[in-house]
N, C-alpha and C positions, 0 to 999 in steps of 0.2 A: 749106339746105346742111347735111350731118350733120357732123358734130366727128371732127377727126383724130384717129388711135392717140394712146392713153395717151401714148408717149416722143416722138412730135412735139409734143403740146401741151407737154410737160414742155422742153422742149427751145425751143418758142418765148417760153414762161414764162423759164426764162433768159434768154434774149435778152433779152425785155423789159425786165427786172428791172435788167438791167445798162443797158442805153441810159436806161433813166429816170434815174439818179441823175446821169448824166452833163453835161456842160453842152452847150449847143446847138453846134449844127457838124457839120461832116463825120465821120465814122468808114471804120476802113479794118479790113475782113477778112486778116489775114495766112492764105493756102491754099496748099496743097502740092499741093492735088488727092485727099490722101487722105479716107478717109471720113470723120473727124470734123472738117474744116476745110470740104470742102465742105457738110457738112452743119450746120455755123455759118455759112458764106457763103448757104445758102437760108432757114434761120429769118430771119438780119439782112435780107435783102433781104424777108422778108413781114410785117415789122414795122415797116419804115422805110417802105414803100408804103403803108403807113398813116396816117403822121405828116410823112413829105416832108420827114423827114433827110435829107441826101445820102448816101450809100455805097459806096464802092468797095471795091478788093482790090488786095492785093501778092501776086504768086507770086514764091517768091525757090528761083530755078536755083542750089544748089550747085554742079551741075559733077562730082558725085562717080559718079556712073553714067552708062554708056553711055545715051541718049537720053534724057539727063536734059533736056534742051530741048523735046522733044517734050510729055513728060508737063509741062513749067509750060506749053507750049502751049494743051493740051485742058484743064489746069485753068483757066487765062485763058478758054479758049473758054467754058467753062461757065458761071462767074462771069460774065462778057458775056451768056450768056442767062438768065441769075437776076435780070437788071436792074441787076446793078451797076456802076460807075460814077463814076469810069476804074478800069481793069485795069492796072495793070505789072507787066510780070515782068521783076526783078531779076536779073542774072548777080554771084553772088560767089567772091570766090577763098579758099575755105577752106586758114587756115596750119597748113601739118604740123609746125610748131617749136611748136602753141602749150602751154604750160604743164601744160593741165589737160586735155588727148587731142583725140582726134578727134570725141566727141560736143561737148564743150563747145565746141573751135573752133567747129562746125558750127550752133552756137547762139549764139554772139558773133557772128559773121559776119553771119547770118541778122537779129539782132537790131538791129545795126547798120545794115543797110540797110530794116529796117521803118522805124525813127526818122527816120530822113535820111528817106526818101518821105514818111512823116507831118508831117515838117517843111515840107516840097516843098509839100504840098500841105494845108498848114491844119490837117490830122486833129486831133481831140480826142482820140480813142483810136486805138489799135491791136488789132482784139481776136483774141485765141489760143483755140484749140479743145480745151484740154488737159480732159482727165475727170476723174471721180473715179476710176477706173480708173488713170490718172498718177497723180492724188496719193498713192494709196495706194502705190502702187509705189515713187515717189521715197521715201516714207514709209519704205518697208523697205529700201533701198539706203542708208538713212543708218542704220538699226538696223545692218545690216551691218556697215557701214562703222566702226559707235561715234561717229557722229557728237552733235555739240552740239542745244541745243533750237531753234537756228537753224535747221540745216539739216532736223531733224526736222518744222518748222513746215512744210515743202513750200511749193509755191507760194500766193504771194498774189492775192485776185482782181483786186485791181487794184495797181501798181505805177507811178508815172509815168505816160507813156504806155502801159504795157500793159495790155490788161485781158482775163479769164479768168472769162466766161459761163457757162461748161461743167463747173462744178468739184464743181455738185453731179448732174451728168447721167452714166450710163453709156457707153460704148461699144455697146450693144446699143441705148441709145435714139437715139443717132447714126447705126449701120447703120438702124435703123427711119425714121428721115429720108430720107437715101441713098434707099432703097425708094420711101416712100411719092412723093418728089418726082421717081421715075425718074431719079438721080444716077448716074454712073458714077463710082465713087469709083478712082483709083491707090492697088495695094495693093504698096506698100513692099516689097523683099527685105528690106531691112535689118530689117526689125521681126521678123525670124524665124531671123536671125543670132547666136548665141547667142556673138559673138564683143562684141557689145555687151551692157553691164551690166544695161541698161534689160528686154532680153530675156530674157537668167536670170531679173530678177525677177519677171519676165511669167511663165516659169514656176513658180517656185517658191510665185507666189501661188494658184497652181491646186493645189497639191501642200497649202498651207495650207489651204484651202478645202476640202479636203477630208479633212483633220483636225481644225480647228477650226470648220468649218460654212460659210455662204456669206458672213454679214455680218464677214468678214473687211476686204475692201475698205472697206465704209462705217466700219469702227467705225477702219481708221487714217487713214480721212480726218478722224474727228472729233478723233481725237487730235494733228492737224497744227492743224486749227482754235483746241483750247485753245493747244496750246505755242507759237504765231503768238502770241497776244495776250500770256503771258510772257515770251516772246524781245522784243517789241517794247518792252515795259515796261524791263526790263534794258537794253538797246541806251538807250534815251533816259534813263537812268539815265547810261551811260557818257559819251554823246555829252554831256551838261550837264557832267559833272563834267570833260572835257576844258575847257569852253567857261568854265568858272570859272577856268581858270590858263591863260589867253591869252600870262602872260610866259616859258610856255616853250616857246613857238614860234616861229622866226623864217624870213627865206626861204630860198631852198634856196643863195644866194650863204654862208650862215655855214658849211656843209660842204660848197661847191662841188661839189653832186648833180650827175654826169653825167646826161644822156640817158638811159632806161630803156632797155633794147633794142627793136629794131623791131616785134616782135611782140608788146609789154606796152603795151596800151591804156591812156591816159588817160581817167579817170573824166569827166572835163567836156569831153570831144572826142574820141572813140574813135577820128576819123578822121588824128586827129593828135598822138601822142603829145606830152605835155610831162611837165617833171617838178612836180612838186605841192611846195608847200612840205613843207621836211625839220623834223622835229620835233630840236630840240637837245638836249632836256632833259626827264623829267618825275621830279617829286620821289619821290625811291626811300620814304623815311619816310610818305608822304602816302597814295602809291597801294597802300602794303602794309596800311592800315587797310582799304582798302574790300573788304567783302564777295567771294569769288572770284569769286561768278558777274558782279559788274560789274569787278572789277579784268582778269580776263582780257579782258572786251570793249573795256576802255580798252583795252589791250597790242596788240588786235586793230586798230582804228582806229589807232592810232598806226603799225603798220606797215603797215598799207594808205595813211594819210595819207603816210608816205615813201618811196612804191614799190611796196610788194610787191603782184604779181599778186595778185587773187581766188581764181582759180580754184586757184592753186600754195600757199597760205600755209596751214598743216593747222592742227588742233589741236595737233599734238604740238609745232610750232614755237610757236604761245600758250606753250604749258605748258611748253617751256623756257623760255621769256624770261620766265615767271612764276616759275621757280628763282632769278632774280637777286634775286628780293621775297624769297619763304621760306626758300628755301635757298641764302642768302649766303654762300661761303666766300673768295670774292675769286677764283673763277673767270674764266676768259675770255671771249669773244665768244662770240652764239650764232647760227650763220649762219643766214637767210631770204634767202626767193629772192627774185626781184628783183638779185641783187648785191649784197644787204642785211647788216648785223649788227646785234642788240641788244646792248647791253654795261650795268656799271655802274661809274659812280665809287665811288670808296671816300668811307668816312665816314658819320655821322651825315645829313649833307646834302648826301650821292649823290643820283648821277641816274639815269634809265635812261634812256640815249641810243640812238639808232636811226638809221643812215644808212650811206654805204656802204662797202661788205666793205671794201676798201683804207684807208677815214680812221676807220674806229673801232678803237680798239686798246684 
C-alpha cells in the first residue's frame, strides 16, 4: 500500500497524537460539513478503526441560513459513511441579545449543545477542527483589538471537554484530506462575508504575507503557544491568591444578587442560568500590592465570579475597576455588565466590592 500525501499523513499524525493522550472512551467529532471538520471527522474515523475507540459526531443546525438543515443533513450522511458512530444533528437557537454579537452567540450555542451530547453519551472529548490558519487569525484580531496575553494565547488544544487536533495543521492540508478521501466538503457563505471580523482577518493576513513573507501564520501561532503558558501562569497566580482570603466571599443572599438576565449563561449550567456567589469584599490595601499583571486578573475573576458575561466584560472595564487601587480619589462606581458595579470603601481598610448596579453605592 503506498503512503498518503504529505498533509493527510500530517493530519492523521494529529489526530493520533490527540487521541493518545486521551483516556479510554468514546470521542465525539463536532462537523459542520465544512472542509476542515469533515476532514477531522475522516482522519478520527481511520484511526479509531485501528484501535476500536468508539467514535461518533455532532452536526449542530444553527438555523442561520436558508437550508441550513439540509447541509447538517449531507454532513451527518457523510460522517455515517466514514464509519462513525452515532451521528446527531443538533437544532439550536442562536440569541440575538447575546452580549458579545452574532459570532460568539453562534459559538456558545453550538458549544453548548456539543457538551450536553457529550454528556448524553459518555464522550471523553469533543474534538474541533480549527487550524493553525484560526489560531493565527484569532491571534491578529486580538493584536487588533489591543487585547491581553489571554486572549492573545488563542485557542487551547485542549480545554475540558474540547479538544483541537488541528492547531498545528493547515487549511490546505485539510482541503488535501477532503481530496484525497473524495469528501464533499460545504463551503460556507459566511466565511467570505467580510461583515464578519474573522473574515477581514482572513484577508488581511494575505495582505501580511505578502509583506512580511509566508511564515507569517506559523510564527503567530507560536506566539499564541508562548503567551498560553504566561497567561496560564498569571491566571493560577490570581486564582490562589483569591483562594487565600476565602473571608471575603459570601453567598449571593448577603447583596440579594438577582437573577442574571436570560441570555447571560451560568458558568456550571449553561442550560440554566443561576446566580454564582457575589463577592462582598476584597481588601483594597492587599490587592494593590500585587503585581498588575496578577492584581488585574484577580479584579477579572472577581467580576466574572459576580456575574459579568465573558464575552461582554473588556479590559478597559478591568482597568477601571483597577483605578479604585491606583488611582483612588474616592470616586464613584464603575459600571460592568452584567447589571454589575465595582466600587470602593473608604479608608485604610477599604474594600473593593462588586455586585449589583442598584445595591452598590
Amino acid at each position: 500500500m503506498s503512503s498518503p500525501p504529505a498533509s493527510v499523513a500530517a493530519c492523521r499524525l494529529a489526530a493520533r497524537r490527540l487521541l493518545d493522550e486521551l483516556p479510554d472512551g468514546p470521542v465525539l467529532v463536532g462537523c459542520s460539513g465544512g472542509t476542515d471538520s469533515l476532514a477531522l471527522a475522516s482522519v478520527v474515523a481511520f484511526e479509531v478503526d485501528k484501535t476500536g475507540r468508539p467514535a461518533g459526531a455532532v452536526v449542530v443546525d444553527h438555523g442561520l441560513q436558508a437550508g441550513s438543515a439540509d447541509v447538517a443533513a449531507r454532513a451527518a450522511d457523510q460522517c455515517r459513511g466514514l464509519g462513525l458512530d452515532p451521528v446527531v444533528v443538533r437544532r439550536v437557537t442562536v440569541d440575538p441579545r447575546h452580549p458579545g454579537g452574532p459570532e460568539d452567540a453562534a459559538r456558545d450555542a453550538r458549544h453548548t449543545a456539543l457538551r450536553a451530547e457529550a454528556e448524553r453519551l459518555g464522550a471523553v472529548a469533543v474534538l474541533l477542527a480549527h487550524t493553525r490558519d484560526d489560531q493565527a487569525e484569532q491571534v491578529l484580531l486580538g493584536l487588533a483589538r489591543g487585547s491581553g496575553a489571554r486572549s492573545l494565547a488563542g485557542m487551547p488544544a485542549r480545554r475540558g471537554l474540547l479538544a483541537r487536533p488541528f492547531l498545528a495543521v493547515t487549511r490546505a492540508d485539510t482541503a488535501a484530506v477532503c481530496a484525497h478521501d473524495h469528501l464533499e466538503p460545504w463551503h460556507d457563505p459566511h466565511n467570505t462575508d467580510p461583515a464578519y471580523a474573522r473574515v477581514r482577518a482572513r484577508g488581511a493576513m494575505t495582505v501580511l504575507e505578502e509583506a512580511l513573507g509566508p511564515g507569517i501564520r506559523a510564527a503567530l501561532a507560536r506566539s499564541a503557544d508562548r503567551l498560553r503558558a504566561d497567561a496560564d501562569a498569571l491566571d493560577a497566580l490570581a486564582a490562589d491568591w483569591l483562594a487565600e482570603h476565602p473571608e471575603h466571599t459570601a453567598p449571593p443572599t448577603t447583596l440579594d444578587r438577582p437573577e442574571p438576565p436570560a441570555h447571560v449563561e451560568s458558568a456550571t449550567d449553561p442550560g440554566h442560568p443561576q446566580p454564582p456567589p457575589a463577592l462582598t469584599g476584597l481588601p483594597a490595601h492587599d490587592l494593590a500590592t500585587l503585581p498588575a499583571a496578577v492584581r488585574t486578573r484577580v479584579l477579572r475573576l472577581a467580576a466574572l465570579a459576580a456575574g459579568a458575561p465573558s464575552g461582554a466584560l473588556t479590559a478597559a472595564h478591568v482597568l477601571a475597576t483597577d483605578r479604585l487601587l491606583t488611582h483612588w480619589r474616592g470616586q464613584g462606581p464603575v459600571s460592568l455588565p452584567g447589571h454589575l458595579a465595582a466600587t470602593r470603601t473608604p479608608g485604610r481598610a477599604g474594600r473593593i466590592v462588586i455586585g449589583p448596579l442598584d445595591r452598590v453605592e
